[in-house]
DRENKOLBA-984353 format. One record per atom (N, C-alpha, C): z, y, x; residue number from 1. Coordinates in steps of 0.05 Angstrom, whole numbers, plus 32768, in hexadecimal, padded with zeros to 4 digits. Layout:
! DRENKOLBA-984353
ATOM     pz     py     px    nr
ATOM      Z      Y      X   NUM
...
This chain:
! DRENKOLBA-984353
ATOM     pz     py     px    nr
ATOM   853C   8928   86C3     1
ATOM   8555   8934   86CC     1
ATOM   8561   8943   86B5     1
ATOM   857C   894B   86B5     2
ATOM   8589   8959   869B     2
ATOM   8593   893F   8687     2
ATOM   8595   8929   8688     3
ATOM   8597   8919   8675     3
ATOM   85B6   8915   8679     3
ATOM   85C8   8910   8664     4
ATOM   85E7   8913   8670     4
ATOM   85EC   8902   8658     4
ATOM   8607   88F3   8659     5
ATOM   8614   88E2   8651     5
ATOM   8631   88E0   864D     5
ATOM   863D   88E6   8634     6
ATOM   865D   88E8   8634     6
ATOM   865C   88C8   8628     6
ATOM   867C   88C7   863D     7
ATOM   868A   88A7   862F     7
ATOM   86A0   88B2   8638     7
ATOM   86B9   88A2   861A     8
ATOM   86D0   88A0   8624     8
ATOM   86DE   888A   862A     8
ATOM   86E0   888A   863C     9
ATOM   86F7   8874   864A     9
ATOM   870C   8866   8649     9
ATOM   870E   8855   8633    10
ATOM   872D   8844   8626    10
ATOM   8732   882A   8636    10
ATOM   874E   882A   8635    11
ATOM   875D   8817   8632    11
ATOM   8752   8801   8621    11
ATOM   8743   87E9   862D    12
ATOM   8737   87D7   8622    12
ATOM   873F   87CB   860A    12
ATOM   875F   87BE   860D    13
ATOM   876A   87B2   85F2    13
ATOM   8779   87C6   85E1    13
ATOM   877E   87DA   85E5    14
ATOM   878D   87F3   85D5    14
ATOM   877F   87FB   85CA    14
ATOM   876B   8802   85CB    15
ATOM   8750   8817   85D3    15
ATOM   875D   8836   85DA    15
ATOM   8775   8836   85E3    16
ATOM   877F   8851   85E9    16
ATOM   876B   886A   85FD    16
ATOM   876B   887B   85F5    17
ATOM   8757   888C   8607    17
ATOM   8760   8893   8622    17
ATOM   8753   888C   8635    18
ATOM   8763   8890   8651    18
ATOM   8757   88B2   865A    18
ATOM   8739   88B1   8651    19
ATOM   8731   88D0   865D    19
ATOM   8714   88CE   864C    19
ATOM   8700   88E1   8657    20
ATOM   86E9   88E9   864B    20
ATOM   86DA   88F2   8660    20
ATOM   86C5   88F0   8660    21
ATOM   86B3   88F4   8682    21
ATOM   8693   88FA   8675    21
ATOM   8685   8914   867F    22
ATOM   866D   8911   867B    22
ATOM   865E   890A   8698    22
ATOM   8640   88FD   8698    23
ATOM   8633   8900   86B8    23
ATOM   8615   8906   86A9    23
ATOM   8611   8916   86C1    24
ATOM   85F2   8922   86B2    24
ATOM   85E3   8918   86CF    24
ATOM   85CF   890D   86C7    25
ATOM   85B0   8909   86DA    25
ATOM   85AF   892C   86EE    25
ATOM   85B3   8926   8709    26
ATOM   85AC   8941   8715    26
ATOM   8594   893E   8728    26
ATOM   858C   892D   8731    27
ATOM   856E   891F   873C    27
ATOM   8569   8900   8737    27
ATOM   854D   8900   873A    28
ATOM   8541   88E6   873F    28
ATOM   852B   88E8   8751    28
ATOM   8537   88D5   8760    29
ATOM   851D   88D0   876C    29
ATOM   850E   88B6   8778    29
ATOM   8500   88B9   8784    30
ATOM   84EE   889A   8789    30
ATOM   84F9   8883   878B    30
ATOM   8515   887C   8793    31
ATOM   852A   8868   8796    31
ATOM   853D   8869   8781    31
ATOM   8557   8884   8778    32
ATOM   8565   8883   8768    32
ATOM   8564   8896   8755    32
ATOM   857D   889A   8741    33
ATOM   8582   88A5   8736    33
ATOM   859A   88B7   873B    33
ATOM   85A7   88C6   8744    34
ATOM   85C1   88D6   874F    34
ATOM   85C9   88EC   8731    34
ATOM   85E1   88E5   8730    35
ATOM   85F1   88EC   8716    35
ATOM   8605   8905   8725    35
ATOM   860A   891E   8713    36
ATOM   861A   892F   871B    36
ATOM   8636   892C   8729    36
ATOM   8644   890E   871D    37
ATOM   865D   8906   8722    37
ATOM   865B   88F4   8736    37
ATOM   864B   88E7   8747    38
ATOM   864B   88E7   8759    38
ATOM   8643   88C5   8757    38
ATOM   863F   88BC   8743    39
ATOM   862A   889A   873C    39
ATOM   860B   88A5   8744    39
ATOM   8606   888E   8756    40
ATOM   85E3   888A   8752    40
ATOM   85E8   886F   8757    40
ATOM   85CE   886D   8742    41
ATOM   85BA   8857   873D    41
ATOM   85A4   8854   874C    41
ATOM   8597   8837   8747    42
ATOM   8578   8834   8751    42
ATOM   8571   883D   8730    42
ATOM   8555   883C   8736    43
ATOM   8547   8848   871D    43
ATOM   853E   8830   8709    43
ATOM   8550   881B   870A    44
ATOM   8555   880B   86F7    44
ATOM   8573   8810   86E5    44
ATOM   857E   881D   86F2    45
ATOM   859A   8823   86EB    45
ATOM   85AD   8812   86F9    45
ATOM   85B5   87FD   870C    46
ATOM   85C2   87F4   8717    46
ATOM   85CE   8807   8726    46
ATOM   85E7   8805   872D    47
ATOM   85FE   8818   8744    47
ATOM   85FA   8813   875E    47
ATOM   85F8   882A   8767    48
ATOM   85EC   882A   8782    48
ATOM   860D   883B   8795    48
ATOM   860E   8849   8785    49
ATOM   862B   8855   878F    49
ATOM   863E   8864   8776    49
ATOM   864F   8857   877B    50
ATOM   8669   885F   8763    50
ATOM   8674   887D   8765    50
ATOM   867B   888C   874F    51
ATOM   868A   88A1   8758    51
ATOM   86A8   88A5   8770    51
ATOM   86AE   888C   8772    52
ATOM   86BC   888D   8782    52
ATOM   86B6   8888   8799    52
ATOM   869E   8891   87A1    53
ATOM   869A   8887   87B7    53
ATOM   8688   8865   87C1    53
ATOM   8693   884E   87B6    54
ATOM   868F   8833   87B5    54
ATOM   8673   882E   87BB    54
ATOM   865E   8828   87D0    55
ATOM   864B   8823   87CE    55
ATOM   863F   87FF   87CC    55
ATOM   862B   87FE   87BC    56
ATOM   861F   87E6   87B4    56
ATOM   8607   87D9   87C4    56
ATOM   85FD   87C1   87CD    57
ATOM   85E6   87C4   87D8    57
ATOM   85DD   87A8   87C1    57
ATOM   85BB   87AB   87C5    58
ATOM   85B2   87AB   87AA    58
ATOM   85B5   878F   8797    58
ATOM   85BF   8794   8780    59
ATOM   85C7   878D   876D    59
ATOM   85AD   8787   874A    59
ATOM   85C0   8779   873E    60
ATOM   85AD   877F   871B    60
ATOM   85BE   8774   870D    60
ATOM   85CE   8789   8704    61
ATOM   85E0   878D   86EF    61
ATOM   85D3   8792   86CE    61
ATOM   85C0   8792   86D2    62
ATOM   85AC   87A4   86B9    62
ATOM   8593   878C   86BC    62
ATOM   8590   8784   86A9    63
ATOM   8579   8771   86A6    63
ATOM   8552   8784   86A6    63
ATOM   8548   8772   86AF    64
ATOM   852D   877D   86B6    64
ATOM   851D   878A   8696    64
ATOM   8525   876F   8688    65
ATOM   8524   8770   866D    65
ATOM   8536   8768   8658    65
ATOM   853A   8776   8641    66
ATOM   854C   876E   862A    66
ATOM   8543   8759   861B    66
ATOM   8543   873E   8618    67
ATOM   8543   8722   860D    67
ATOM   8558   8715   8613    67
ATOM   8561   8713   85F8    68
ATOM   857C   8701   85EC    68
ATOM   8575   86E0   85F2    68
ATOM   8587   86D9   860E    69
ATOM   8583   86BC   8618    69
ATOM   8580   86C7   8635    69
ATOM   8575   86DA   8641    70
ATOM   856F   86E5   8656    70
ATOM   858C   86DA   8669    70
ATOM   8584   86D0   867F    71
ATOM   85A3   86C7   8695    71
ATOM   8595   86CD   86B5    71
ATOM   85A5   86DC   86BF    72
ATOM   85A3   86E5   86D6    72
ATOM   85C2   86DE   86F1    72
ATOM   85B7   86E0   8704    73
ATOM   85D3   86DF   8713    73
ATOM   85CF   86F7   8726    73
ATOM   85E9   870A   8736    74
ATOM   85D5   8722   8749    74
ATOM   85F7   8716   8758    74
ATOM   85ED   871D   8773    75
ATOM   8606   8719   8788    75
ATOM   85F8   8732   8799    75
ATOM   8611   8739   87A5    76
ATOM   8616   8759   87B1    76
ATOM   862D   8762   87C3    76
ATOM   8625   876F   87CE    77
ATOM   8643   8777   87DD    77
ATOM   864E   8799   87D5    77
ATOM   8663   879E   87D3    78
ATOM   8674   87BB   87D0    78
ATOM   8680   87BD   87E5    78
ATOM   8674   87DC   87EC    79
ATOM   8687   87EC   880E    79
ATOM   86A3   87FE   8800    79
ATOM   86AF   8803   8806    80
ATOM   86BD   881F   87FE    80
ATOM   86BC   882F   8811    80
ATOM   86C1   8849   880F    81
ATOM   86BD   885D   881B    81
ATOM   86D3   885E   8837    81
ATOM   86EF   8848   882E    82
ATOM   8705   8840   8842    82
ATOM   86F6   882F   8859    82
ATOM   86E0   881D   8858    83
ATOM   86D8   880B   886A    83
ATOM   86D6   87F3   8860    83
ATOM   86E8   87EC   884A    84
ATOM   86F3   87D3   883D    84
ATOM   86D1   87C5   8830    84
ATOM   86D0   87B0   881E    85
ATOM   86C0   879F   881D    85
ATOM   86C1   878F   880C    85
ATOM   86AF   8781   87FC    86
ATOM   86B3   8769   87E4    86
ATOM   8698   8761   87E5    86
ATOM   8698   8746   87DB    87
ATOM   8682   8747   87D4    87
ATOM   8681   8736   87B4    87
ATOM   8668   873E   87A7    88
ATOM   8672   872C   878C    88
ATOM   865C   871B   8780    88
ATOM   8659   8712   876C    89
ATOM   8644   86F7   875F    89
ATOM   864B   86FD   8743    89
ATOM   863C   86FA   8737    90
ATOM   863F   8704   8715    90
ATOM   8622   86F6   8703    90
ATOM   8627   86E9   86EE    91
ATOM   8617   86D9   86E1    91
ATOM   8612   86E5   86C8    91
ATOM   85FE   86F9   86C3    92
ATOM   85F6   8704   86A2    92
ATOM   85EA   86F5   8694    92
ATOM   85EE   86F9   867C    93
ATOM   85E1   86F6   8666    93
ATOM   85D5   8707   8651    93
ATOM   85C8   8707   864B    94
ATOM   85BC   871B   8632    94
ATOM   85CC   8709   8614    94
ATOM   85D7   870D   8605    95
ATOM   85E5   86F1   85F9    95
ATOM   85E4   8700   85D9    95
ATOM   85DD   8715   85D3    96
ATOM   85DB   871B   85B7    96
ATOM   85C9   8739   85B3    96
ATOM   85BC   8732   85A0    97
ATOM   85C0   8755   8597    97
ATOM   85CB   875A   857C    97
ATOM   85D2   876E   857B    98
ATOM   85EA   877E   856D    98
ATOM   85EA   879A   8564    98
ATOM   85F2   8798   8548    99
ATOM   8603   87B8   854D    99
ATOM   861F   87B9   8553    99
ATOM   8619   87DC   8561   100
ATOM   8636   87E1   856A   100
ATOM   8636   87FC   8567   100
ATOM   864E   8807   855B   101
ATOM   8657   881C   8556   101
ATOM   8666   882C   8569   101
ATOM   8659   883C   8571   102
ATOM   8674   8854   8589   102
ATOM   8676   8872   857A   102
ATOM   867D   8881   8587   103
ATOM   867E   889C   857F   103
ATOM   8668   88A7   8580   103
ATOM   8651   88A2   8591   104
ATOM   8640   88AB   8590   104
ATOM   862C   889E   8579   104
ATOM   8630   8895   856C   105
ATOM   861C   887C   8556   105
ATOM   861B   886B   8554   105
ATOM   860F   885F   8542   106
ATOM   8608   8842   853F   106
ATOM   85EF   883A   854D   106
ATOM   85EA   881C   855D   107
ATOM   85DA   881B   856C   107
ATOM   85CD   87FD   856B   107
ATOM   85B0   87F4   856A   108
ATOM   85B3   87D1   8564   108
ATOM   85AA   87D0   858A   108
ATOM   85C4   87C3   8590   109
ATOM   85CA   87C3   85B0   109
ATOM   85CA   87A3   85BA   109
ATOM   85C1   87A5   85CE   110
ATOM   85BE   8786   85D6   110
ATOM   85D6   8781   85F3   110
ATOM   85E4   876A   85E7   111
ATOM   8601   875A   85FB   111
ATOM   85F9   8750   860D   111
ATOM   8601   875B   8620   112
ATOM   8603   8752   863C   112
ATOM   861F   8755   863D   112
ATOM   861D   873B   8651   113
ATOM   863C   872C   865F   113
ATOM   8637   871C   8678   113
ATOM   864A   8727   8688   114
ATOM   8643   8724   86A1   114
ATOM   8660   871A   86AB   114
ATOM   865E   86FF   86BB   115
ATOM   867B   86F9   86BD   115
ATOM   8673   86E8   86D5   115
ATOM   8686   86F2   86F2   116
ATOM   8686   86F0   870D   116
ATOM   86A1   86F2   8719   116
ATOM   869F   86E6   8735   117
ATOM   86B3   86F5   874D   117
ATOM   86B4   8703   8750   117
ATOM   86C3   8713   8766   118
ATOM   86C3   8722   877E   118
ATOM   86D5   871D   8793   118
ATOM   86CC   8715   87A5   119
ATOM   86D4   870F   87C3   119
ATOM   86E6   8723   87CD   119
ATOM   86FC   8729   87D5   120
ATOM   8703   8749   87EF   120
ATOM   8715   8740   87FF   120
ATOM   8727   8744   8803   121
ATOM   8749   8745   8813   121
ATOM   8755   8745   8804   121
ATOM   8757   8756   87EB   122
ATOM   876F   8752   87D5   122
ATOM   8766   8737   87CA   122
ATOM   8757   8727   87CE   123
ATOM   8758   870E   87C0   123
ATOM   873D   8709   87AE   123
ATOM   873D   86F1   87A2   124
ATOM   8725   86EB   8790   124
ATOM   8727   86F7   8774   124
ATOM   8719   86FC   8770   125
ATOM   8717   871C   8753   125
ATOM   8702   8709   873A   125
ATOM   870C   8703   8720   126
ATOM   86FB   86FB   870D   126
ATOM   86F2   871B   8703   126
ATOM   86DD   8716   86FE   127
ATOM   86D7   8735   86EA   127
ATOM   86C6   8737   86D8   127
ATOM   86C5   873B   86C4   128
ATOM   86B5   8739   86AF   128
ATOM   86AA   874F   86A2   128
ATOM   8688   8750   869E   129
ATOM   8683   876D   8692   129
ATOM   867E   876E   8672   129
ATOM   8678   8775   8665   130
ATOM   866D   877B   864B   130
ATOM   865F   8796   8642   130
ATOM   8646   878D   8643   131
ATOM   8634   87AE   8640   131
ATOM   8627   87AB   862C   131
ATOM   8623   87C8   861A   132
ATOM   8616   87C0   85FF   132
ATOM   85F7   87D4   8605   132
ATOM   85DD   87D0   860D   133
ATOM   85CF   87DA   860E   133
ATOM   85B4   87DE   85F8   133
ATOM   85A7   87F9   85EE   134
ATOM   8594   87FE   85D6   134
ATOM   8589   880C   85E8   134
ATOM   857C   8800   85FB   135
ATOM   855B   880E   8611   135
ATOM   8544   8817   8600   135
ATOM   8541   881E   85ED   136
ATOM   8530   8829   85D7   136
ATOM   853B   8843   85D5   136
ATOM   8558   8849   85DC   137
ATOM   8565   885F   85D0   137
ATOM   8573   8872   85E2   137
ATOM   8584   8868   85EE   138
ATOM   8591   8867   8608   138
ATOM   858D   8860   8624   138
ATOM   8591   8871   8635   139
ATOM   8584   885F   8656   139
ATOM   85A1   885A   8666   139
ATOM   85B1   885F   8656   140
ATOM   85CE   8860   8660   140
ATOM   85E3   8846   8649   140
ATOM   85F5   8839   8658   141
ATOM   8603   8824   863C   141
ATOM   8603   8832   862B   141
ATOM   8609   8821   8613   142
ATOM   8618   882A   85F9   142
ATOM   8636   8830   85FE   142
ATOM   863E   8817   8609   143
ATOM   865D   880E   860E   143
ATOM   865E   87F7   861E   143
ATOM   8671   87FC   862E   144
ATOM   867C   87E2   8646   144
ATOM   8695   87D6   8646   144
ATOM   869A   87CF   864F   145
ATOM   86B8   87BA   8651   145
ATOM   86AF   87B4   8666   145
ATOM   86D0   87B9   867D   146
ATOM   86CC   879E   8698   146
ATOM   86E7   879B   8696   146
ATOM   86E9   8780   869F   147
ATOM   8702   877D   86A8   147
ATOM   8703   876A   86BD   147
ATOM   871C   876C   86CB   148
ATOM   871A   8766   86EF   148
ATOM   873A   8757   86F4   148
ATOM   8736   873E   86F2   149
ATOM   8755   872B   86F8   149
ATOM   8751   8722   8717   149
ATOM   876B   8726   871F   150
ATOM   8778   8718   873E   150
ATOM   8775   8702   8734   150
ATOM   876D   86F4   874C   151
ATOM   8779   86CD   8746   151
ATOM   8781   86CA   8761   151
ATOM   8778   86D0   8779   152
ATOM   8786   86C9   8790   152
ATOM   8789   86D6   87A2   152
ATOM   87A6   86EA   87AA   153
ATOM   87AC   86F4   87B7   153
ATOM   87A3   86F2   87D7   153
ATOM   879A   8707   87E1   154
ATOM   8793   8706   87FD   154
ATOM   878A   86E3   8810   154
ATOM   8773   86DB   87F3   155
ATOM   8766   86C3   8809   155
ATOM   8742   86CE   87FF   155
ATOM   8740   86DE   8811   156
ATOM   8722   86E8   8814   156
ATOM   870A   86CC   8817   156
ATOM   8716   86BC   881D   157
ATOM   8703   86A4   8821   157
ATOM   8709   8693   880B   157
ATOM   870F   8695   87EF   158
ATOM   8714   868D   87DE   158
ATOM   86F5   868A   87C9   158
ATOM   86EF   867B   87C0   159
ATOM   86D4   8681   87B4   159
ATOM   86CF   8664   8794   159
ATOM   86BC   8676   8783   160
ATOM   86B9   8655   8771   160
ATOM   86A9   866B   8764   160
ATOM   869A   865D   8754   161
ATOM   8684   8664   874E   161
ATOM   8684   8669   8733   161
ATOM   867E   8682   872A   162
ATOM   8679   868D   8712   162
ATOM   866F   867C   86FA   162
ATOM   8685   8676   86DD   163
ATOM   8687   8665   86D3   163
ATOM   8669   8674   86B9   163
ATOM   865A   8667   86A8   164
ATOM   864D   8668   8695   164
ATOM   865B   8684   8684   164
ATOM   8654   869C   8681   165
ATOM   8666   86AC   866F   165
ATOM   8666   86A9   864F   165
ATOM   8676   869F   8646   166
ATOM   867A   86A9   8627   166
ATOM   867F   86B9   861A   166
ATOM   8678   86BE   8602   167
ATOM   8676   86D9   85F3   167
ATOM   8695   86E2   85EB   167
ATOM   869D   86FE   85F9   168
ATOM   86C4   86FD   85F7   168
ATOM   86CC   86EA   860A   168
ATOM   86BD   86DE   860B   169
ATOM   86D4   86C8   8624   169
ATOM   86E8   86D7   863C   169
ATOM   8704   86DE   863D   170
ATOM   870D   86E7   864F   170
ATOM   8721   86D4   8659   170
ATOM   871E   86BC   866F   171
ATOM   8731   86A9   8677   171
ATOM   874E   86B9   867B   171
ATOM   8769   86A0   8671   172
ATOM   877D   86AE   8678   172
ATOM   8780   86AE   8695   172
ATOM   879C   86BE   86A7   173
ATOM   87A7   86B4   86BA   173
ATOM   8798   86CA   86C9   173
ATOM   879D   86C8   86DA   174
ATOM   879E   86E4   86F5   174
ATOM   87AD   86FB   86E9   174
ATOM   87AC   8710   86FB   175
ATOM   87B8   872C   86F2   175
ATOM   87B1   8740   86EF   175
ATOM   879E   874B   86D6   176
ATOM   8794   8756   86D5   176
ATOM   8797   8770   86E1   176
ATOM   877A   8779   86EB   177
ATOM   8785   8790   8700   177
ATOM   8772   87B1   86ED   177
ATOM   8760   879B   86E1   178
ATOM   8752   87B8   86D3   178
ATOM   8750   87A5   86B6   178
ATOM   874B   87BC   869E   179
ATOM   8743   87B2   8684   179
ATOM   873C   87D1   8676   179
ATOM   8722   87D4   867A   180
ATOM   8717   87F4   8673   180
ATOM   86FA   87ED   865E   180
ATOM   86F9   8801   8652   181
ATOM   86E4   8803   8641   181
ATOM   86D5   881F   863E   181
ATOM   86BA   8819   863B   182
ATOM   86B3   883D   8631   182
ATOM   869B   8837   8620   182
ATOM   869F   884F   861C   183
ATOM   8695   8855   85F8   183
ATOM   8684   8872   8602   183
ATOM   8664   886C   85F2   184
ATOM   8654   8884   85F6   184
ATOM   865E   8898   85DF   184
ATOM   865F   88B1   85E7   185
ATOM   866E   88CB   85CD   185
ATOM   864E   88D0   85C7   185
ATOM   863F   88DE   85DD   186
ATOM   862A   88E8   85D8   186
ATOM   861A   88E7   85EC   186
ATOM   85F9   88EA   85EA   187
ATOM   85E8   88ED   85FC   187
ATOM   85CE   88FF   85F7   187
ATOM   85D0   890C   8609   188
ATOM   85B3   8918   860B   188
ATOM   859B   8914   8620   188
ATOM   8582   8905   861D   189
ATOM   8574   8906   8626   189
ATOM   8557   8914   862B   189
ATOM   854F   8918   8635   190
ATOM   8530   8923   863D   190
ATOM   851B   891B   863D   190
C-alpha cells in the first residue's frame, strides 16, 4: 500500500498535455487492488472498475507473462454506472521489447498491442491499445495509447472479428471518438 503513480495525459498525435493525475495504492486485498481515485484492479492489474465509475467483469489485459511472441485474446463485458452496456473482444500481443523514454526515465519495456471491438448501442467500436510495460521496475505502465473509432452507428448486432494487430497499425475510416496517451512522470513504490 502507499505506492502512487503520476502520468500525464496527451493528446495522442499532438502530444499536447490534456491534464496530470496522480493514483496511489490505498488497499489490497485478497481479490483487488483499490486506488485512491477510484480504479481497482484484480491483483494481476486488470480493471475491475474505472474511475468513472465503468465496471468490468473478468478480463486479461495484462499478460500472465512478458515473452515477446506471447498472443492472447480476453472478451468481457462493461456496465456503466447509467445502466448502459458493451461488450468487447481484444487480441494481444507481446510484439517487441524496447526502450522507451517518458518523463519519468528511460525504461527497456516490452509492446503490447491489443486490437479489438466493442459491441454497445452507439454502434461497433474498433479500439486499439498500446502499453509499454518494464515488470522488473514498475507494477504500473510505462506509457499507453488507446484509441477508439465508430464504424457503425446504432447497429448493436453488428460484429466481425478482431483482425491480427500490427505494430502502429491504426486502420483508416470510422470517427474517431478517443485518441489519448499517457506517459509515467514518476513513481514511487514500496
Amino acid at each position: 500500500m502507499g505506492d502512487s503513480y503520476t502520468y500525464l495525459r496527451l493528446e495522442r498525435a499532438s502530444k499536447t498535455t490534456q491534464s496530470q493525475f496522480t493514483t496511489t495504492i490505498t488497499e489490497i486485498n485478497e481479490s483487488q487492488v483499490v486506488f485512491d481515485r477510484g480504479l481497482v484492479t484484480d491483483l494481476l492489474g486488470n480493471t475491475v472498475r474505472r474511475p468513472d465509475g465503468r465496471t468490468f467483469t473478468d478480463n486479461q489485459n495484462i499478460p500472465l507473462e512478458f515473452d515477446v511472441g506471447r498472443q492472447w485474446v480476453t472478451r468481457y463485458r462493461v456496465s456503466t454506472p447509467e445502466g448502459g452496456s458493451s461488450s468487447a473482444e481484444v487480441v494481444y500481443r507481446v510484439l517487441a521489447r524496447e526502450p522507451i523514454t517518458v518523463p519519468a526515465g528511460t525504461f527497456n519495456a516490452f509492446y503490447v498491442e491489443g486490437v479489438g471491438v466493442n459491441t454497445s448501442p452507439r454502434g461497433l467500436m474498433e479500439v486499439q491499445f498500446s502499453t509499454w510495460w518494464d515488470p522488473q521496475r514498475v507494477r504500473r505502465p510505462i506509457a499507453r495509447e488507446e484509441i477508439r473509432r465508430l464504424w457503425r452507428d446504432g447497429d448493436p448486432s453488428a460484429s466481425r472479428r478482431p483482425r491480427r494487430p500490427q505494430r502502429g497499425d491504426v486502420r483508416g475510416g470510422g470517427r474517431v471518438l478517443m485518441s489519448e496517451r499517457q506517459e509515467l512522470v514518476s513513481f514511487q513504490q514500496s
